[in-house]
SEMITOR-152133 format. One record per residue (C-alpha): chain; x, y negated, z negated. Coordinates in pm, whole numbers. Each point is the difference from the previous one (the first is absolute). Example, Ala and Ser with C-alpha at 12.3 -4.5 7.8 and 13.67 -1.06 7.14 Angstrom:
BEGIN
  dodren       u       v       w
       A    1230     450    -780
       A     137    -344      66
//
This chain:
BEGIN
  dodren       u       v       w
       A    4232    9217  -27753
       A    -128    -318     224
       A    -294    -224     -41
       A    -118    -184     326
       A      14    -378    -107
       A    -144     -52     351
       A     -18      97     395
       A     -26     400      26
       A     149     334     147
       A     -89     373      62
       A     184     285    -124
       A     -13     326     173
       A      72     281    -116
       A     206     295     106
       A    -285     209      70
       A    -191    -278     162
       A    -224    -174    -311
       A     -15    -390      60
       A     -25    -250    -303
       A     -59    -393      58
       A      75    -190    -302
       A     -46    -360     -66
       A      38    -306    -229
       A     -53     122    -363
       A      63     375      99
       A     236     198    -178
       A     200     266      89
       A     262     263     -85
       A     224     185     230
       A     235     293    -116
       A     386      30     104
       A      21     205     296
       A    -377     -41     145
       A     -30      35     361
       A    -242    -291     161
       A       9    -309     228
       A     -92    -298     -75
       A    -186    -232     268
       A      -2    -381    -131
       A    -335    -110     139
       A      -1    -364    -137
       A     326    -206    -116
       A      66     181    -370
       A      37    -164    -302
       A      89     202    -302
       A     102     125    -400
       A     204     294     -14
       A     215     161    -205
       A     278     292      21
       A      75     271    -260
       A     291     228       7
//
């Protein structure tokens, strides 16, 4: 889980879909997701790690 404090990125997708996020966005990713992520302005950011 991350929320975008600031700046923003794109995540795409293994089968292609893009997402831009930015400041107050929030967003989950699951272990073992395939994607990139593109940092399109400098990235300031909450997040947290579960096990």
């Amino acid at each position: 889980m991350m929320t975008v404090v600031s700046g923003a990125l794109t995540i795409t997708h293994a089968d292609g879909r893009a997402e831009t996020f930015g400041p107050g966005d929030t967003l989950f990713i699951a272990k073992g997701t395939t994607c990139v992520w593109e940092i399109t302005e400098t990235l300031r950011k909450f997040y947290m790690v579960a096990a």
